[in-house]
ZADO-1210 file (C-alpha; in nm, 4 decimals, padded with zeros to 6 digits):
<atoms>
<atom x="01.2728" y="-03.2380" z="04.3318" code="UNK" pos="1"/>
<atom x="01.5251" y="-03.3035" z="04.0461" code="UNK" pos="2"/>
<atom x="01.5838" y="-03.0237" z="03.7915" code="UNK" pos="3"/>
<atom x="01.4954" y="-03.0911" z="03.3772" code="UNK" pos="4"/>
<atom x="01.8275" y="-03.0807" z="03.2241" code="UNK" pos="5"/>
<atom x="01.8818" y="-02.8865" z="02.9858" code="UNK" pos="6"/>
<atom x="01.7814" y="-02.9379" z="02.6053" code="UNK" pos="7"/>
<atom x="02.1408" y="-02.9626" z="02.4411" code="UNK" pos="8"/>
<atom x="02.0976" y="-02.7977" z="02.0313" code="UNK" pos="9"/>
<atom x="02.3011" y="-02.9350" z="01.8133" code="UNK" pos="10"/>
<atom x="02.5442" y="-02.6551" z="01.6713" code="UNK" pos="11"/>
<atom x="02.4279" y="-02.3935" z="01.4580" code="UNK" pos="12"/>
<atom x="02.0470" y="-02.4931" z="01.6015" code="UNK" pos="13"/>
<atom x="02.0640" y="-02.1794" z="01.8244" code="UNK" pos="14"/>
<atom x="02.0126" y="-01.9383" z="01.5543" code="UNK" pos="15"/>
<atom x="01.8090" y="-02.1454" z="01.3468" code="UNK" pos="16"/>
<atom x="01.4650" y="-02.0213" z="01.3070" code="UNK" pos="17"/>
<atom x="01.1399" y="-02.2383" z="01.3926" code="UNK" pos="18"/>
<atom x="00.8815" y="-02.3093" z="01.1017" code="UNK" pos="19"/>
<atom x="01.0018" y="-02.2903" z="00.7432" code="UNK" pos="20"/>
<atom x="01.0860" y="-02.0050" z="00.6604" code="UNK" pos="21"/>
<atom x="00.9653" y="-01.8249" z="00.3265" code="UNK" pos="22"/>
<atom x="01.1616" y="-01.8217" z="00.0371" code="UNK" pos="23"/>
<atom x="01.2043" y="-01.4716" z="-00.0828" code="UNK" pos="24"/>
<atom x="01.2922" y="-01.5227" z="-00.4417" code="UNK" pos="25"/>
<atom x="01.0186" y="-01.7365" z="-00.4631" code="UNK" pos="26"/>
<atom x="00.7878" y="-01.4515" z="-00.3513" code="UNK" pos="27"/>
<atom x="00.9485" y="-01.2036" z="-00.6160" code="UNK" pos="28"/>
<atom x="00.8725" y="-01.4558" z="-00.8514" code="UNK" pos="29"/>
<atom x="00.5143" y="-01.5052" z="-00.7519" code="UNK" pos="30"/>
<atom x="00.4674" y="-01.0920" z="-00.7539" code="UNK" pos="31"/>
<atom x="00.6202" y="-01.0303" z="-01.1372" code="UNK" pos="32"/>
<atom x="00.4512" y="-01.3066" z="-01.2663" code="UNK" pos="33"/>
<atom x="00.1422" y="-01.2060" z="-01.1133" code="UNK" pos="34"/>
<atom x="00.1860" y="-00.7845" z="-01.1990" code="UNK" pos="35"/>
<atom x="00.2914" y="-00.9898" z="-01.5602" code="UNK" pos="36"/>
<atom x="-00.0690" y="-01.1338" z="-01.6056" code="UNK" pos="37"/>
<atom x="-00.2404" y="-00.7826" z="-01.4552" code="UNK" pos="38"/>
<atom x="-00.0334" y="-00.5933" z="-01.7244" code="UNK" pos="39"/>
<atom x="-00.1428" y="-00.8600" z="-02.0207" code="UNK" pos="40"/>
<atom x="-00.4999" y="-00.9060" z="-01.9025" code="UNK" pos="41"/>
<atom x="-00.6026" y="-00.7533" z="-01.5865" code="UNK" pos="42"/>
<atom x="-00.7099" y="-00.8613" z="-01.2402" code="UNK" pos="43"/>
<atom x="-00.9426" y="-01.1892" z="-01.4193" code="UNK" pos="44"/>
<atom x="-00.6073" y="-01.2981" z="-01.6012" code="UNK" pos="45"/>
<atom x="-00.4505" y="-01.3528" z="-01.1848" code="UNK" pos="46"/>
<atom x="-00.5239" y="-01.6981" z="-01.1080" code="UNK" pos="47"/>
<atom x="-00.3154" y="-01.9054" z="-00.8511" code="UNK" pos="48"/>
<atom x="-00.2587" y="-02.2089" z="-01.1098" code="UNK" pos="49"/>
<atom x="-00.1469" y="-01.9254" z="-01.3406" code="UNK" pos="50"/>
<atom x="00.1113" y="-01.7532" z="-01.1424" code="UNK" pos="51"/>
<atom x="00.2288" y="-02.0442" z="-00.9430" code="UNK" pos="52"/>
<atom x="00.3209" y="-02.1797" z="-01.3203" code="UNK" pos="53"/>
<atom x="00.4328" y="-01.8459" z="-01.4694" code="UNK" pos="54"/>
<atom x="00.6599" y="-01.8096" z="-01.1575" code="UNK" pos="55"/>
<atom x="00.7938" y="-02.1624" z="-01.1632" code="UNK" pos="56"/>
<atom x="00.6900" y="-02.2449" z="-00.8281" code="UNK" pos="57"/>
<atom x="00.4058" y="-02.4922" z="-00.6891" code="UNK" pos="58"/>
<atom x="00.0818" y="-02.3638" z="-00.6413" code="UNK" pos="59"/>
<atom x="00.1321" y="-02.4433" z="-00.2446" code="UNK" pos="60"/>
<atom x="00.4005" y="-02.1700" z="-00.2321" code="UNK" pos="61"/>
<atom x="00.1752" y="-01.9217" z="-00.3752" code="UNK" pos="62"/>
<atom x="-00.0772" y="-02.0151" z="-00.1396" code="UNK" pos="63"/>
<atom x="00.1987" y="-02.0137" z="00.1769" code="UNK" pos="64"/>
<atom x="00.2168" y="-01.6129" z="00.1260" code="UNK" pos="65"/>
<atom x="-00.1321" y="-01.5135" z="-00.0263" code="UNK" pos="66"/>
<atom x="-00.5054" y="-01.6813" z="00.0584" code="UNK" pos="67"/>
<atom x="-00.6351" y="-01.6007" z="-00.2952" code="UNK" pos="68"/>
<atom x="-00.5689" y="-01.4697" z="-00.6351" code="UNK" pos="69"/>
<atom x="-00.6952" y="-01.0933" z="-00.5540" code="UNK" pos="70"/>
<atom x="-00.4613" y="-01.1102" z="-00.2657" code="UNK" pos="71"/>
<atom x="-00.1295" y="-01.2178" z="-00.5046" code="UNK" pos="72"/>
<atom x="-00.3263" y="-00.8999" z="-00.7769" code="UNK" pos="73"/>
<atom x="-00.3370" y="-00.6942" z="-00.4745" code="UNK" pos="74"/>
<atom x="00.0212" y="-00.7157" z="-00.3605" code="UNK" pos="75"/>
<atom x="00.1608" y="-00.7069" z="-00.7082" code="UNK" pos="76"/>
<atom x="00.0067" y="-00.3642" z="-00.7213" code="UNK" pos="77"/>
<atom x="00.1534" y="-00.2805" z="-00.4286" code="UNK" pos="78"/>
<atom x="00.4617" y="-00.3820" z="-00.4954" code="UNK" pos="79"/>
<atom x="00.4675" y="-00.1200" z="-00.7848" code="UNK" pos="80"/>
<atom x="00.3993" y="00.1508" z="-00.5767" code="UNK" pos="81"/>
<atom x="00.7283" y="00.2463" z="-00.3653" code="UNK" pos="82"/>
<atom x="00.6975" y="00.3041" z="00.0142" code="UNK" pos="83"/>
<atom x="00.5253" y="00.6203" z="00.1225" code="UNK" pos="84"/>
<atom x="00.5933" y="00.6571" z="00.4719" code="UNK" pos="85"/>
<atom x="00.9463" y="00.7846" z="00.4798" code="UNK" pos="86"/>
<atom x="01.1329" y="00.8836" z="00.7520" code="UNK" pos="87"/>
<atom x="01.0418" y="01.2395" z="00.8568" code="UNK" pos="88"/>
<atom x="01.3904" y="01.3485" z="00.9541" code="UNK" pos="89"/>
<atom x="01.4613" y="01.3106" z="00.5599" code="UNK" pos="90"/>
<atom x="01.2796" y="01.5457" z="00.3992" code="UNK" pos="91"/>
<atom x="01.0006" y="01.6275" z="00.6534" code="UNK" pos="92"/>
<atom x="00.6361" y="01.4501" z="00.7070" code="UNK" pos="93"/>
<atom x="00.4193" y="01.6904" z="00.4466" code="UNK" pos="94"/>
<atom x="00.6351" y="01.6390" z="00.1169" code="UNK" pos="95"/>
<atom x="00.6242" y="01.2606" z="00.2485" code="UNK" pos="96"/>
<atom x="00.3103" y="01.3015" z="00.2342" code="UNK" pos="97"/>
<atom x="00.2544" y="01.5291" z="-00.0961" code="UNK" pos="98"/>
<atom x="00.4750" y="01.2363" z="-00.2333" code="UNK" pos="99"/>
<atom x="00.2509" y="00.9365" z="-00.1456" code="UNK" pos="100"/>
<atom x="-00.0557" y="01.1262" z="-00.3204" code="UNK" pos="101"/>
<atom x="00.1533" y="01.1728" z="-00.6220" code="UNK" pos="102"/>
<atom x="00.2595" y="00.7898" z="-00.6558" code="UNK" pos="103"/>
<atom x="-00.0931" y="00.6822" z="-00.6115" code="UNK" pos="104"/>
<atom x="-00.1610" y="00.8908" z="-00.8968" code="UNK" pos="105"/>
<atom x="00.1169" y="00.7533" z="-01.0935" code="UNK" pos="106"/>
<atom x="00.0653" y="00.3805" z="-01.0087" code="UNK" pos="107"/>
<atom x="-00.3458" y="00.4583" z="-01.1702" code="UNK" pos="108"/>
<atom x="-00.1845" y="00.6119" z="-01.4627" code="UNK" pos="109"/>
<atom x="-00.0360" y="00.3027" z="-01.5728" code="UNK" pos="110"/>
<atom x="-00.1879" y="00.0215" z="-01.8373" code="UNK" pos="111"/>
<atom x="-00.1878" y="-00.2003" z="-01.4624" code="UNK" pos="112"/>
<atom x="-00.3433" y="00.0859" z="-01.3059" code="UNK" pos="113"/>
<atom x="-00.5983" y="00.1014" z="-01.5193" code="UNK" pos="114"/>
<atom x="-00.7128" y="-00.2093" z="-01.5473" code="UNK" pos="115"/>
<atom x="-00.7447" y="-00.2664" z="-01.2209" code="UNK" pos="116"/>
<atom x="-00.9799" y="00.0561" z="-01.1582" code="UNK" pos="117"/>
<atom x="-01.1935" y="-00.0654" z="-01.4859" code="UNK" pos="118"/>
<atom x="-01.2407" y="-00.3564" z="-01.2516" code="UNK" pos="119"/>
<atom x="-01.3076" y="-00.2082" z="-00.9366" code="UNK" pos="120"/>
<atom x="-01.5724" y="00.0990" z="-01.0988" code="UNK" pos="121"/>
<atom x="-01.8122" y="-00.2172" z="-01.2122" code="UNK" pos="122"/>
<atom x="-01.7892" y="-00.4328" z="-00.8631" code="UNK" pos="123"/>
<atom x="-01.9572" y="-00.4746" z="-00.5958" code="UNK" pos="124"/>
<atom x="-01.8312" y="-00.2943" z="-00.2566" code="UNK" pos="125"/>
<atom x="-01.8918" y="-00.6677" z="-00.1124" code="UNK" pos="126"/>
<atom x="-01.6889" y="-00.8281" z="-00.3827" code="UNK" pos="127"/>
<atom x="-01.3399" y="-00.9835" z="-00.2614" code="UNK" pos="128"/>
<atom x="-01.1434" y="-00.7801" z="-00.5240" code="UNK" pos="129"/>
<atom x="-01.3210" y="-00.4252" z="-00.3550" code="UNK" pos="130"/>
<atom x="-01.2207" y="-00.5656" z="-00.0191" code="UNK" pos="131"/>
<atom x="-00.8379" y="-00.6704" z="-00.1167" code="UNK" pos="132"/>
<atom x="-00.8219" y="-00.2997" z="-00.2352" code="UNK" pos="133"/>
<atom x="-00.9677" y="-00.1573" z="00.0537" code="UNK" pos="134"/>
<atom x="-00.7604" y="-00.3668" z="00.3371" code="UNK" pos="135"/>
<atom x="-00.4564" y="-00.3614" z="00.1223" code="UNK" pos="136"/>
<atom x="-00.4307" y="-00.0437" z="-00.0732" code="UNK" pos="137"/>
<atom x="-00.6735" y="00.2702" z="00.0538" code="UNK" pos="138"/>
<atom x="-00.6595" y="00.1160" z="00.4476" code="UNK" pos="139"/>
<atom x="-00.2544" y="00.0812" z="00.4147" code="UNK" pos="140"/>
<atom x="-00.2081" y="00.4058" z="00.2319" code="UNK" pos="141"/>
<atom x="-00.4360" y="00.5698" z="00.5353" code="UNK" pos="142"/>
<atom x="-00.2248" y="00.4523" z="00.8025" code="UNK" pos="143"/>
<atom x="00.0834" y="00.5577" z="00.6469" code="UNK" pos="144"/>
<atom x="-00.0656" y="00.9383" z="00.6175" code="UNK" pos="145"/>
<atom x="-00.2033" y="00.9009" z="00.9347" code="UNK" pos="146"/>
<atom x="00.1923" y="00.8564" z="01.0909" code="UNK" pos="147"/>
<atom x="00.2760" y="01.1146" z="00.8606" code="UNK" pos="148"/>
<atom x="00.0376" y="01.3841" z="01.0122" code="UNK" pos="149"/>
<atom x="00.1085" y="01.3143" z="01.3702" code="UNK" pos="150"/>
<atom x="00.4577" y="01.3706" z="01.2660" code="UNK" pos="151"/>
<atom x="00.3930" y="01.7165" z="01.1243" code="UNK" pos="152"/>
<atom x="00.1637" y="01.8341" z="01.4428" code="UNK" pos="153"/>
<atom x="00.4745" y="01.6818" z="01.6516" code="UNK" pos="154"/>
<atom x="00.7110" y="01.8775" z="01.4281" code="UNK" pos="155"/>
<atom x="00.4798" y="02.2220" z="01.4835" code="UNK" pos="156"/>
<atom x="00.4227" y="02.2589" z="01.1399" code="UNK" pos="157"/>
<atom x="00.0340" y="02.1530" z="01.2015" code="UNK" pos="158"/>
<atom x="-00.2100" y="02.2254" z="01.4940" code="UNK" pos="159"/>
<atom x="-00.2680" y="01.9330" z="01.7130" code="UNK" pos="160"/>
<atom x="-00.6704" y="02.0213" z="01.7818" code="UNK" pos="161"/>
<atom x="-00.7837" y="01.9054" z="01.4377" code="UNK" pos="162"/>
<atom x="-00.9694" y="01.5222" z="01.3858" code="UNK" pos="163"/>
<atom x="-00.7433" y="01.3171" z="01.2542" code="UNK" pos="164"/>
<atom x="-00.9930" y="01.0247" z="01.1225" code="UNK" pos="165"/>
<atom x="-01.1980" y="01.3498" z="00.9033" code="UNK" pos="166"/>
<atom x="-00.8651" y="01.5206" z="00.7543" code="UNK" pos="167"/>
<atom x="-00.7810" y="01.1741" z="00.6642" code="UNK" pos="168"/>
<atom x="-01.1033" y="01.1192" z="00.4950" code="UNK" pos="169"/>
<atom x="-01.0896" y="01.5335" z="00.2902" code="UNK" pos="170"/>
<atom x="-00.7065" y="01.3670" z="00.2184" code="UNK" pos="171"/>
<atom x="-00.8124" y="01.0623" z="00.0373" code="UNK" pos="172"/>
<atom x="-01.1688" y="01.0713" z="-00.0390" code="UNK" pos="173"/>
<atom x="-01.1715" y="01.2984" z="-00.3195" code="UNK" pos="174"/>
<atom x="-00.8562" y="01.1310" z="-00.4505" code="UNK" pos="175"/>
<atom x="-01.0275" y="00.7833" z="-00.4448" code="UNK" pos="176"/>
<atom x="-01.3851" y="00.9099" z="-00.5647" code="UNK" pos="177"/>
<atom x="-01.1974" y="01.0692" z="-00.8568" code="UNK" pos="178"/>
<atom x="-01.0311" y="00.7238" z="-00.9510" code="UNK" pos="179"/>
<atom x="-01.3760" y="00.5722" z="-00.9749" code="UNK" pos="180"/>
<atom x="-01.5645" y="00.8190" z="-01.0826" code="UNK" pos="181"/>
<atom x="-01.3568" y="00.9328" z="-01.3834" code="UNK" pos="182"/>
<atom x="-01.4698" y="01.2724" z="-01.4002" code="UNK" pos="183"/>
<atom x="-01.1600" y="01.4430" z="-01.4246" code="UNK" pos="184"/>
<atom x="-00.7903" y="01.3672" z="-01.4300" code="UNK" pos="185"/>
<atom x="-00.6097" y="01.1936" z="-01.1321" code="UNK" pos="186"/>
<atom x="-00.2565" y="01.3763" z="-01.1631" code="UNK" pos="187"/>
<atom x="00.0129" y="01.5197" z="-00.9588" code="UNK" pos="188"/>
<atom x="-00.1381" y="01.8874" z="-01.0163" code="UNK" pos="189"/>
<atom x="-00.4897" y="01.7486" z="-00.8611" code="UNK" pos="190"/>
<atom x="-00.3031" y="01.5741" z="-00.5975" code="UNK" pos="191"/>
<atom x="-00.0749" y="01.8730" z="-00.5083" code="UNK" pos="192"/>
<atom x="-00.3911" y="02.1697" z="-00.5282" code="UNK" pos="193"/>
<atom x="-00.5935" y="01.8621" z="-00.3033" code="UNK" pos="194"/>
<atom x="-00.3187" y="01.8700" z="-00.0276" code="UNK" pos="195"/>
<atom x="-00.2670" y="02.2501" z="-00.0271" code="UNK" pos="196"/>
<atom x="-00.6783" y="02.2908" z="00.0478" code="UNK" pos="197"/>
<atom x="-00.6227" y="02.0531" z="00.3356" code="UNK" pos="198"/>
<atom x="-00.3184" y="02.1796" z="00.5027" code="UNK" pos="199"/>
<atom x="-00.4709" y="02.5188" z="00.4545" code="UNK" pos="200"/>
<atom x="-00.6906" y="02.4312" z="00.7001" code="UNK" pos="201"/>
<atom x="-00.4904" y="02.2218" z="00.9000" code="UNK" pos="202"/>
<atom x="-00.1634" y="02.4660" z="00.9494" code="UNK" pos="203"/>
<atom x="-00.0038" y="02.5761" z="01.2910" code="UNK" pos="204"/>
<atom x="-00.0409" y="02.9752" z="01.3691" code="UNK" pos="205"/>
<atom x="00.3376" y="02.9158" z="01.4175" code="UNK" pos="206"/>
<atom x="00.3942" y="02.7696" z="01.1072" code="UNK" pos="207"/>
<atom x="00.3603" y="02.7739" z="00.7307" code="UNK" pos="208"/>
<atom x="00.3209" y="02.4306" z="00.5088" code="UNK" pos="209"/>
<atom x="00.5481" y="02.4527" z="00.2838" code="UNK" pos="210"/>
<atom x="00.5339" y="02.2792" z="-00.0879" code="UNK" pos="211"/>
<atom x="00.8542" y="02.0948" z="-00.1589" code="UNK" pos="212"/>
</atoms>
């Protein structure tokens, strides 16, 4: 039976990648523009004709890296908020961790912030703007602290027989129900005396959590 040949590239096709690829600065563009219109008017100022022209891009390229305008509000928010789940062999998993509670509380501090939980206090759980923030803020954040714990029971500094998906929940909840609810000041200090409570609980016999 005769063999296929061989499909000959033409040079420089071996590296080239299939599919066009995404143009980056296009995508920065899209995400100021859009945190632009959040900080001028909030999450009803996002729309995709709005950003695609604030950005100086067609609407199509806004639509090649988000499927809505809550989506492009959603990630500009995001892209605010610096990444969380550092390395533990930097600093070590719990101040990672005592740091990511701190920039949430930072990032709802600001005019941006703000708005955006003015917006989400009034919706509807069912709304798409309560689901962007769910799947792409409070789920993402989760994950990351999630890494971050089995790092400090791997490191010894926490006990290993504890449930991850409820200290999770006594992590996060009462930071997330104080955003909404308003009672009482989201801050560094609540954030801080809300991890200390946990890890209380949480610490190794071997080990003591300490504050960085």
């Amino acid at each position: 039976m005769p063999r296929t040949p061989p499909v000959k590239l033409a040079p420089g096709d071996e590296s080239r990648p299939r599919g066009r690829p995404r143009d980056e600065g296009a995508r920065l563009a899209i995400l100021r523009a859009a945190r632009d219109m959040l900080e001028r008017g909030g999450v009803a100022a996002v729309t995709m004709e709005g950003v695609a022209q604030r950005a100086g891009v067609g609407k199509p390229t806004v639509y090649r890296h988000w499927p809505n305008a809550l989506a492009v509000a959603m990630a500009a928010l995001l892209e605010d908020a610096p990444a969380e789940a550092e390395s533990r062999a930097s600093r070590g998993a719990l101040p990672a961790l005592r740091r990511q509670l701190r920039q949430i509380a930072t990032l709802f501090a600001t005019p941006m912030g703000r708005s955006v939980t003015m917006m989400l206090a009034s919706a509807d759980q069912e709304t798409e703007l309560s689901k962007a923030f769910r799947n792409h803020f409070i789920l993402a954040r989760r994950t990351d602290g999630k890494a971050l714990l089995a790092a400090a029971v791997a490191d010894g500094v926490l006990r290993a027989d504890f449930d991850v998906e409820v200290a999770l929940d006594m992590i996060y909840g009462p930071l997330f129900y104080r955003l909404l609810a308003g009672h009482a000041r989201l801050d560094a200090a609540f954030t801080d005396a809300l991890l200390d409570h946990v890890l209380a609980g949480l610490a190794s016999r071997r080990a003591r959590v300490a504050k960085p």
